[in-house]
Biopython code that builds the backbone (N, CA, C, O; Angstrom):
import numpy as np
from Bio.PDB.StructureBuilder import StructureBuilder

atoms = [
    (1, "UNK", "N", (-47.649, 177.282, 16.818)),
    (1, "UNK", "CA", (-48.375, 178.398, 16.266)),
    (1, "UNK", "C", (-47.357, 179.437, 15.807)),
    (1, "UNK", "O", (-46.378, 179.669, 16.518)),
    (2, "UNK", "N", (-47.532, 180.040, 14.712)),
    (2, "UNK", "CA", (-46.706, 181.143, 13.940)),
    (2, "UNK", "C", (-47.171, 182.449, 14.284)),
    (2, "UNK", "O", (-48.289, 182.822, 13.930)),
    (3, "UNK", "N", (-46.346, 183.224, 14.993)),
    (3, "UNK", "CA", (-46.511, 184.484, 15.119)),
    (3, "UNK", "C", (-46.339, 185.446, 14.247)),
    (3, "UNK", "O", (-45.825, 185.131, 13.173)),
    (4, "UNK", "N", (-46.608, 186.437, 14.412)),
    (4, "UNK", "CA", (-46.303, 187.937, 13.475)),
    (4, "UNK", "C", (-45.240, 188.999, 13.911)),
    (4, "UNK", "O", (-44.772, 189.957, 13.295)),
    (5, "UNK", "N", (-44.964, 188.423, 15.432)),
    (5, "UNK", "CA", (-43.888, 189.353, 16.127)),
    (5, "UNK", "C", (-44.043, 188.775, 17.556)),
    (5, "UNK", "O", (-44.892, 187.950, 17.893)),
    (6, "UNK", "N", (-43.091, 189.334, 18.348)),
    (6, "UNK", "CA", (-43.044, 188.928, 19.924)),
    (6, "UNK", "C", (-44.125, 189.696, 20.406)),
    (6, "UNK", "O", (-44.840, 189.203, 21.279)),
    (7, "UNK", "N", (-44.348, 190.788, 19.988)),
    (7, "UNK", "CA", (-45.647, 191.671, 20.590)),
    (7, "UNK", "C", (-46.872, 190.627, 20.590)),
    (7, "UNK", "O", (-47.577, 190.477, 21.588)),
    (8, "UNK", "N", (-47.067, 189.928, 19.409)),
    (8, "UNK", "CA", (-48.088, 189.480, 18.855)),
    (8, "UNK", "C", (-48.305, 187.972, 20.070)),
    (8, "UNK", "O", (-49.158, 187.448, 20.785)),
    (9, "UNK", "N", (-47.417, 187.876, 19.806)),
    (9, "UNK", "CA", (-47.250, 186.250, 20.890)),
    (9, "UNK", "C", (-47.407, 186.838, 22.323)),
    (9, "UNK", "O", (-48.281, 186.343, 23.035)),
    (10, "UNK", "N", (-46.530, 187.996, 22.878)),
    (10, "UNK", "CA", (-46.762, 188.433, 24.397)),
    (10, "UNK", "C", (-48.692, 188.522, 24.464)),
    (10, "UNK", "O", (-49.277, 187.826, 25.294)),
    (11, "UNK", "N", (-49.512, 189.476, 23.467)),
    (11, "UNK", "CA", (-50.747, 189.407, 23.353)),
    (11, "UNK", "C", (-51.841, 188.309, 23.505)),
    (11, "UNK", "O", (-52.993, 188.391, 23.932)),
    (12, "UNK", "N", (-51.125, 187.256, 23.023)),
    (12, "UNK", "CA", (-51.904, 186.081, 22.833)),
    (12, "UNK", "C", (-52.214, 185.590, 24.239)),
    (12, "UNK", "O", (-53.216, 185.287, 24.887)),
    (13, "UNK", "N", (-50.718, 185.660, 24.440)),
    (13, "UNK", "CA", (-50.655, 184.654, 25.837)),
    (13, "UNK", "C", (-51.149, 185.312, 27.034)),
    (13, "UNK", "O", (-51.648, 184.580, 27.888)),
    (14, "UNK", "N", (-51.106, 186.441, 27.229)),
    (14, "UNK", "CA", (-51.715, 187.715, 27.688)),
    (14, "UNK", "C", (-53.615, 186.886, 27.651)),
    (14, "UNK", "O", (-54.183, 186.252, 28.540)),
    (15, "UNK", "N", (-53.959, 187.154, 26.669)),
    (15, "UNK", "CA", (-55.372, 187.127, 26.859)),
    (15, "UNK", "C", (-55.970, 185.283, 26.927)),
    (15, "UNK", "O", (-57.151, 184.956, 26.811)),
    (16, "UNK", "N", (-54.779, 184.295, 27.142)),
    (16, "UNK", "CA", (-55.231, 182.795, 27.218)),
    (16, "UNK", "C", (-55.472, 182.789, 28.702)),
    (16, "UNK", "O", (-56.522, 182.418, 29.227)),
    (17, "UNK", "N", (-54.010, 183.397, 29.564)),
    (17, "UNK", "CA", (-53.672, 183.824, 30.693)),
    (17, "UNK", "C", (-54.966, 184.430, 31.219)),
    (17, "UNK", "O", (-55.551, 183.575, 31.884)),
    (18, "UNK", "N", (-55.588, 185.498, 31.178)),
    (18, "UNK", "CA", (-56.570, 186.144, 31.706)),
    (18, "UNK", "C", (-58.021, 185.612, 31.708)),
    (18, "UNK", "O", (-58.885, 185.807, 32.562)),
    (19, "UNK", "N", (-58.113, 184.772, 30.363)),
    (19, "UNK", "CA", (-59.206, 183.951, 30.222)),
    (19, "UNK", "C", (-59.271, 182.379, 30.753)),
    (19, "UNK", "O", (-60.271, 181.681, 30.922)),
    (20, "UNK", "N", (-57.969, 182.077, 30.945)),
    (20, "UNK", "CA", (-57.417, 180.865, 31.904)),
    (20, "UNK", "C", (-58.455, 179.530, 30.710)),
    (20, "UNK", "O", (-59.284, 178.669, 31.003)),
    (21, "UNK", "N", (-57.852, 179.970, 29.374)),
    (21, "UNK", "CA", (-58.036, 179.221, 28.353)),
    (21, "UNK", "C", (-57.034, 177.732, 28.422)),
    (21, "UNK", "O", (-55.963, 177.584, 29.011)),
    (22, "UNK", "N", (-57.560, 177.053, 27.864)),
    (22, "UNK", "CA", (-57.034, 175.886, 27.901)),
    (22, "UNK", "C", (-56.264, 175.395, 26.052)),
    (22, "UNK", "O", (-56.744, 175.304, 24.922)),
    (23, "UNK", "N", (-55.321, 175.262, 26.471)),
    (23, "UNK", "CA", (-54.155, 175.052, 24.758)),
    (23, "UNK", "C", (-55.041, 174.321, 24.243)),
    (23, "UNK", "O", (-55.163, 174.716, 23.083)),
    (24, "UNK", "N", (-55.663, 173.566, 24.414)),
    (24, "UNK", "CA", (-56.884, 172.761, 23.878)),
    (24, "UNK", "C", (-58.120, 172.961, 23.097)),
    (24, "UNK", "O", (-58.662, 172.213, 22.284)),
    (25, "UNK", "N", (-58.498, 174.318, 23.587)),
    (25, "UNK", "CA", (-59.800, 174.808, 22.827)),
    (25, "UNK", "C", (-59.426, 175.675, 21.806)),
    (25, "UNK", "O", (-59.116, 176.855, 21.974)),
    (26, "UNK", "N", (-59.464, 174.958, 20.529)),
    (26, "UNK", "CA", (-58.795, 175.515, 19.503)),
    (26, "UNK", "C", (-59.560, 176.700, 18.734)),
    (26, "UNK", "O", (-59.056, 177.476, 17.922)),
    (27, "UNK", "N", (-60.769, 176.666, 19.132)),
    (27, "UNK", "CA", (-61.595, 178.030, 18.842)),
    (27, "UNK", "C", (-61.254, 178.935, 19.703)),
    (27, "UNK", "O", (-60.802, 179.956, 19.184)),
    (28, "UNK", "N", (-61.306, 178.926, 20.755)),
    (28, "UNK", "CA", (-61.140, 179.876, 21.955)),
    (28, "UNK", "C", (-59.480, 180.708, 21.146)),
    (28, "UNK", "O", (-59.360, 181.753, 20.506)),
    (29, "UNK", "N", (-58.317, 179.525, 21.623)),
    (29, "UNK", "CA", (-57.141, 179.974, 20.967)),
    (29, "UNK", "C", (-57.407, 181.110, 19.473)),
    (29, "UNK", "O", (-57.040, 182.285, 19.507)),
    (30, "UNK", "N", (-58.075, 180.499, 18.282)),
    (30, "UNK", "CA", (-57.968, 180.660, 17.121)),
    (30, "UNK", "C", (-58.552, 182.417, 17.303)),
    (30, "UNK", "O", (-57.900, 183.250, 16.673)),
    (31, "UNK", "N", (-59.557, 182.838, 18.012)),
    (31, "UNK", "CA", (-60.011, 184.224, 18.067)),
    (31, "UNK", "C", (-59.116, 184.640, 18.787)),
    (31, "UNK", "O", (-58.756, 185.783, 18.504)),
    (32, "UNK", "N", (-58.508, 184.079, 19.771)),
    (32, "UNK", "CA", (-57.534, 185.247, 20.525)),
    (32, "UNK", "C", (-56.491, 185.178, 19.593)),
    (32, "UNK", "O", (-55.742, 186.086, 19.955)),
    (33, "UNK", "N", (-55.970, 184.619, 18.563)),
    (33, "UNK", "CA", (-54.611, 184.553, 18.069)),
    (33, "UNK", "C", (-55.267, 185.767, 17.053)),
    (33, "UNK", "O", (-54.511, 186.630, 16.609)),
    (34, "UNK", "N", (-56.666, 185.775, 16.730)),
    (34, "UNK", "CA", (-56.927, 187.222, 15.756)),
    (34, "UNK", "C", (-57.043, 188.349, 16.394)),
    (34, "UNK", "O", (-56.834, 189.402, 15.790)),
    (35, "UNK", "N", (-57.398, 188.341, 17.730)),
    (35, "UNK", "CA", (-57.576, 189.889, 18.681)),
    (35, "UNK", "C", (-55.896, 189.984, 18.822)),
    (35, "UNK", "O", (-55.499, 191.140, 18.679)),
    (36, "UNK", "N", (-55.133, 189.271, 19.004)),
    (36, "UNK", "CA", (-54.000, 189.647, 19.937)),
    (36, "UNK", "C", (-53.219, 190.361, 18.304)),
    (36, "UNK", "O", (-52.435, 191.303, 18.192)),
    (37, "UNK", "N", (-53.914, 189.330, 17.068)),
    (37, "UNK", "CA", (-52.894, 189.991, 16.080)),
    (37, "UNK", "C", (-52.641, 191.808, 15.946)),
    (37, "UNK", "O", (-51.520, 192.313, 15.879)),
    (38, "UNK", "N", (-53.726, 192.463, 15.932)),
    (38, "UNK", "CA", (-53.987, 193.590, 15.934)),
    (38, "UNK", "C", (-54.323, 194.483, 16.859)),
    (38, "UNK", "O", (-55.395, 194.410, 17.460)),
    (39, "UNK", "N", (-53.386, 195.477, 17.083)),
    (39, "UNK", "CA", (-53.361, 195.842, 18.034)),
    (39, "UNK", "C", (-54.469, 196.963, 18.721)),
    (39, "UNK", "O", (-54.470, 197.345, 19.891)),
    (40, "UNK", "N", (-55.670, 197.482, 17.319)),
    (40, "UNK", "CA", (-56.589, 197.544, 17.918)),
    (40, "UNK", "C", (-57.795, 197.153, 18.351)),
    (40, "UNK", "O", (-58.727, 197.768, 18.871)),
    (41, "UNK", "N", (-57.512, 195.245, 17.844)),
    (41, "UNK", "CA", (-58.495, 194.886, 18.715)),
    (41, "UNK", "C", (-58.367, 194.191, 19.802)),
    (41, "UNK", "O", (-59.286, 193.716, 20.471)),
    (42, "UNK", "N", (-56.748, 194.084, 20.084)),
    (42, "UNK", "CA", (-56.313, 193.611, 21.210)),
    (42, "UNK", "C", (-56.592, 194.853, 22.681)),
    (42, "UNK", "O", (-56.879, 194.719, 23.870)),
    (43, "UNK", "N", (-56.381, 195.744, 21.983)),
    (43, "UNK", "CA", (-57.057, 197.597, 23.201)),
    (43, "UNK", "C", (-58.107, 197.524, 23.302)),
    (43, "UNK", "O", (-58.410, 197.858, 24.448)),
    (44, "UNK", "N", (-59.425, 197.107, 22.406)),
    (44, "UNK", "CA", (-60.924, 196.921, 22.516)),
    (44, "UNK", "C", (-61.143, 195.896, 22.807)),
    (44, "UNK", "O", (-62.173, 195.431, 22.320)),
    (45, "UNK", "N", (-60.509, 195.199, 23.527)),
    (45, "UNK", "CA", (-60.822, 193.339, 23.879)),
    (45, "UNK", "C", (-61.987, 193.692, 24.887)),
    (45, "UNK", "O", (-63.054, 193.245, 24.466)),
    (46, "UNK", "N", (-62.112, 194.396, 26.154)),
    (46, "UNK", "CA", (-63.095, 194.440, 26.441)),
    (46, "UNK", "C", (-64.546, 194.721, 26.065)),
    (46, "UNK", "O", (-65.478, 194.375, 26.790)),
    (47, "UNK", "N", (-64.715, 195.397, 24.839)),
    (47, "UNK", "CA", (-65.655, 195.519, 24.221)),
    (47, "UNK", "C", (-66.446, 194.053, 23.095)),
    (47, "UNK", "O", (-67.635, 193.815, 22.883)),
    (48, "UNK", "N", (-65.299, 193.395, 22.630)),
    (48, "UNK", "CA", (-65.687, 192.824, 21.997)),
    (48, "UNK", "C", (-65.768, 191.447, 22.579)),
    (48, "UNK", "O", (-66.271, 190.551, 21.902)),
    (49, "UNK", "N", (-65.404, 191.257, 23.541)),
    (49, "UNK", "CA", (-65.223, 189.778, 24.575)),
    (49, "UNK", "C", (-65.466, 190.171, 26.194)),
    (49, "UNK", "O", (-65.037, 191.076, 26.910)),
    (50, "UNK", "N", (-66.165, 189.294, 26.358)),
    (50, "UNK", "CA", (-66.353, 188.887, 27.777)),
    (50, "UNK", "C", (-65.447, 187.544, 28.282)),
    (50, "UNK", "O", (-65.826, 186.403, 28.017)),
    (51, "UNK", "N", (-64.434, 187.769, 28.901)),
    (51, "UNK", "CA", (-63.000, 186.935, 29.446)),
    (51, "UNK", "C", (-64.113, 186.371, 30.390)),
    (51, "UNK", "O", (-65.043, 186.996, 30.899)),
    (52, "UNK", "N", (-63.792, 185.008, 30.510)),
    (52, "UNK", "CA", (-64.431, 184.074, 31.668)),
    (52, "UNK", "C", (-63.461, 184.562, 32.941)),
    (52, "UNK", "O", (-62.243, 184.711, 32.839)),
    (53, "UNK", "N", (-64.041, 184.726, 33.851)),
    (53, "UNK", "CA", (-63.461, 184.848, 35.351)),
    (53, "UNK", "C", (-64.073, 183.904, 35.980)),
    (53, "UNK", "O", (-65.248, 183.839, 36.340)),
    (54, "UNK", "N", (-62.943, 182.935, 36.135)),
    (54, "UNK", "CA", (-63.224, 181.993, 37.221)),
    (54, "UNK", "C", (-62.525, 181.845, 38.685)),
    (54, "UNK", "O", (-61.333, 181.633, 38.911)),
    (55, "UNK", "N", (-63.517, 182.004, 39.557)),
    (55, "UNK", "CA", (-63.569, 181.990, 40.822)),
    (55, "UNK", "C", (-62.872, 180.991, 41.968)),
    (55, "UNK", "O", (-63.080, 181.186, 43.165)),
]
sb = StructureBuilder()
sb.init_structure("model")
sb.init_model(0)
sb.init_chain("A")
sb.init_seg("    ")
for serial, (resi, resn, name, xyz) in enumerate(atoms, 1):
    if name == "N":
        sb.init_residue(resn, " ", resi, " ")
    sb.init_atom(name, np.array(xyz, "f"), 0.0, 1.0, " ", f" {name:<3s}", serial, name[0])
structure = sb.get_structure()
């Protein structure tokens, strides 16, 4: 995957990490690689996503 910057990649992995996404679900990936691009919708992630928390 092609980044836009190290910020952009720390973001990504940041929100695969928290959502305990799997490299596999290439939709899942494909929206976080657009929230993490920008950095204000990577600050409003809680608004616009509900992160799976698994137990």
């Amino acid at each position: 995957m092609q980044f836009r910057s190290d910020e952009h990649k720390r973001r990504f992995n940041d929100l695969c990490e928290r959502d305990k996404t799997n490299i596999k679900d290439i939709e899942r990936c494909s929206l976080f690689y657009i929230f993490s691009g920008t950095e204000l919708l990577y600050k409003n992630i809680e608004m616009l996503y509900t992160l799976r928390i698994i137990l």
